[in-house]
C-alpha positions in Angstrom: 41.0 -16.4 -144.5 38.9 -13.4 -146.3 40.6 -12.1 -149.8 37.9 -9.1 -148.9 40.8 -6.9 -150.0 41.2 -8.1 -153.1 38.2 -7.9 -154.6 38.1 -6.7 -158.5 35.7 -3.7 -158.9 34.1 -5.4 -161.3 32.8 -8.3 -158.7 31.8 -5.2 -156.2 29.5 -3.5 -159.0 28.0 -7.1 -159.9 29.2 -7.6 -162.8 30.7 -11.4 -162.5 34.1 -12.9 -162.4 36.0 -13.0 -165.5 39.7 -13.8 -166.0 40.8 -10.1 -165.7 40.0 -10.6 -161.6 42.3 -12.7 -162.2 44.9 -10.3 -163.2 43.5 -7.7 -160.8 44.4 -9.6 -158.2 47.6 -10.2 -159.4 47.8 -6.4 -159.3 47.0 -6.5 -155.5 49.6 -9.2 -154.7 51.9 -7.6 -156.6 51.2 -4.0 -155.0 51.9 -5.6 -151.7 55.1 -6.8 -152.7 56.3 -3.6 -154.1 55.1 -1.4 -151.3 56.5 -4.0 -148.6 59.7 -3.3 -150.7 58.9 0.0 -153.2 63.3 -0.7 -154.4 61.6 -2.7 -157.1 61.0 -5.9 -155.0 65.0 -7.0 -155.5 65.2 -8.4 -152.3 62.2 -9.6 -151.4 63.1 -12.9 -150.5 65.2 -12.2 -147.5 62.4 -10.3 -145.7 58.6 -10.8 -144.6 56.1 -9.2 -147.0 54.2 -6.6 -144.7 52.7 -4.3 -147.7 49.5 -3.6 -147.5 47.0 -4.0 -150.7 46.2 -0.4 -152.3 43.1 0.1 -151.3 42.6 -1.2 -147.4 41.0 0.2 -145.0 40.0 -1.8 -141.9 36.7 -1.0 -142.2 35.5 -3.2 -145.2 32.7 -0.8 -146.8 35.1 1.4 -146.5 37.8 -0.4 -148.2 35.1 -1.2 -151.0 34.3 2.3 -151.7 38.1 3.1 -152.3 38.3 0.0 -154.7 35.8 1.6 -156.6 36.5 5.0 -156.8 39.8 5.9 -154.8 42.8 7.2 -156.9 46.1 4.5 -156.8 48.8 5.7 -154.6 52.1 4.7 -154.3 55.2 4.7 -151.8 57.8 7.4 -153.2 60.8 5.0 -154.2 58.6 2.7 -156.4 60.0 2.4 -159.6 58.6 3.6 -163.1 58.4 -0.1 -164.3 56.3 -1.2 -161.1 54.1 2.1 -160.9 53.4 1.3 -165.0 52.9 -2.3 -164.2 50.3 -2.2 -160.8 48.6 0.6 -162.5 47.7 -1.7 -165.7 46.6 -4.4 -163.8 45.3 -2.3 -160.9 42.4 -0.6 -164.0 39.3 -0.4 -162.9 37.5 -1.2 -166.6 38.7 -4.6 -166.9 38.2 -4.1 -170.7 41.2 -1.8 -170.1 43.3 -4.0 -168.1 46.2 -5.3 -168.7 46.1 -9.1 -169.3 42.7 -8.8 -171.5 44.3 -10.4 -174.2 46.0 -12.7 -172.4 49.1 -13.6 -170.3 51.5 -12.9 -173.0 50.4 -9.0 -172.6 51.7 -9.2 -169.0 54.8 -11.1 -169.8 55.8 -8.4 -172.6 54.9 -5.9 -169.7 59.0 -4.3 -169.1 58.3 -4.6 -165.8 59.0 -8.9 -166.7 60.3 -8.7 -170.2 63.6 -6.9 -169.0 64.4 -9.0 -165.9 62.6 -12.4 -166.6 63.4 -14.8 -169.6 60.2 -16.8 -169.3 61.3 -19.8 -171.8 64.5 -20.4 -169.2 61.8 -20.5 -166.4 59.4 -22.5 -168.2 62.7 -24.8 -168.4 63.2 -24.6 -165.3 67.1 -22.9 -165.8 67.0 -19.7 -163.5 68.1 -20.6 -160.0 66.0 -19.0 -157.7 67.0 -16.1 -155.7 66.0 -18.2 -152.4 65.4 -21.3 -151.6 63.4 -22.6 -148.3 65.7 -25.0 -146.2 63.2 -28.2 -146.5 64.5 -31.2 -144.3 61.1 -33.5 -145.6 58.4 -33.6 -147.6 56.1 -33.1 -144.3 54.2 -29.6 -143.4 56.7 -28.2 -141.5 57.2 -25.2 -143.6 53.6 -24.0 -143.5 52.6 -22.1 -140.6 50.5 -24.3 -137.8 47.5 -22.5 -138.0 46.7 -23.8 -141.4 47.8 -27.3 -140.4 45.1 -27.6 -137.7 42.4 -26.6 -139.6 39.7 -29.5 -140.6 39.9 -30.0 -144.6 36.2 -29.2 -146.1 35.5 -29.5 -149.7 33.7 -27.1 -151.6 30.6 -27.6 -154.1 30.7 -25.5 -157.4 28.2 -23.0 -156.9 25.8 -23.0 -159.8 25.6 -19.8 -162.2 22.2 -18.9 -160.7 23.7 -18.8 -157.2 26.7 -16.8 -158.3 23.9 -14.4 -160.2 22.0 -14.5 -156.8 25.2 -13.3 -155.1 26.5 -10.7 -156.8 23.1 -9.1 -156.9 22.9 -8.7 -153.2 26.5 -7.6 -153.3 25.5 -4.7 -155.7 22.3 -4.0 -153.8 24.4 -4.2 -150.1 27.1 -1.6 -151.9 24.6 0.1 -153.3 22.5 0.7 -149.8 25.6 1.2 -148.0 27.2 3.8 -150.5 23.7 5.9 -150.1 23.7 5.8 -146.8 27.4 6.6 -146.1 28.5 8.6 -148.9 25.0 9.9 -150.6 25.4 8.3 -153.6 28.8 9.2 -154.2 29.6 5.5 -154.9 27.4 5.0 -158.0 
């Protein structure tokens, strides 16, 4: 499975991972959830999550070049708290971005601190609002697909290989965006 979609700015421009990709991909898991179900994600647990991350486009240098420079939209019910919340993790200067100085700031965010007492959860003392019907400790509750597949392990890639990477993913973006969009990307 490809997390193309998810992909921090940052990480397009070639810049490196740092934990704020983290939190921007929270911001994209969290922007499906809210646009699968813009009330506020209240009852999210009794339906499937079909939202779509904020920038996708089937087309993938396409969906990189709104990433990097399309404006964040959101469905019309979509509450002030979410709309606040996605937009600070959502920030394109991860320097900016909400979570920079830590998981605290995200916690204090209203969009968590007004619904979500984080010591009772740490206690584990909030009942969740669903619970999955599990009969054994067996697979059965994950879909087949991912069953079947053959387990691989994966080698750390070494920081010269990740250096290596990212700069043929600026220079690909960088080609592509002059070719496509005459430098409208840089």
């Amino acid at each position: 499975m490809e997390l193309t979609h998810s992909l921090a700015p940052e990480l397009l421009s070639g810049h490196g991972y740092t934990k704020c990709v983290d939190w921007w991909t929270l911001g994209v898991l969290l922007y499906e959830m809210v646009s699968a179900h813009p009330e506020g994600m209240q009852h999210w647990a009794d339906n499937q999550l079909t939202g779509l991350p904020p920038f996708y486009d089937e087309n993938t240098n396409e969906m990189y070049r709104k990433i990097l420079s399309d404006p964040l939209r959101f469905p019309d019910e979509c509450g002030p708290e979410a709309r606040s919340l996605l937009t600070a993790l959502l920030n394109r200067d991860p320097a900016r971005r909400l979570g920079v100085n830590g998981a605290q700031e995200i916690k204090n965010h209203p969009f968590f601190a007004r619904h979500i007492d984080f010591k009772k959860l740490w206690q584990k003392k909030i009942q969740p609002p669903f619970k999955p019907a599990v009969v054994s400790d067996t697979v059965g509750c994950i879909d087949g697909e991912l069953t079947r597949r053959r387990a691989r392990s994966i080698r750390p890639t070494s920081t010269r290989s990740s250096r290596r990477r990212c700069r043929l993913i600026r220079s690909w973006m960088t080609r592509t965006c002059r070719r496509r969009y005459s430098s409208s990307c840089e």
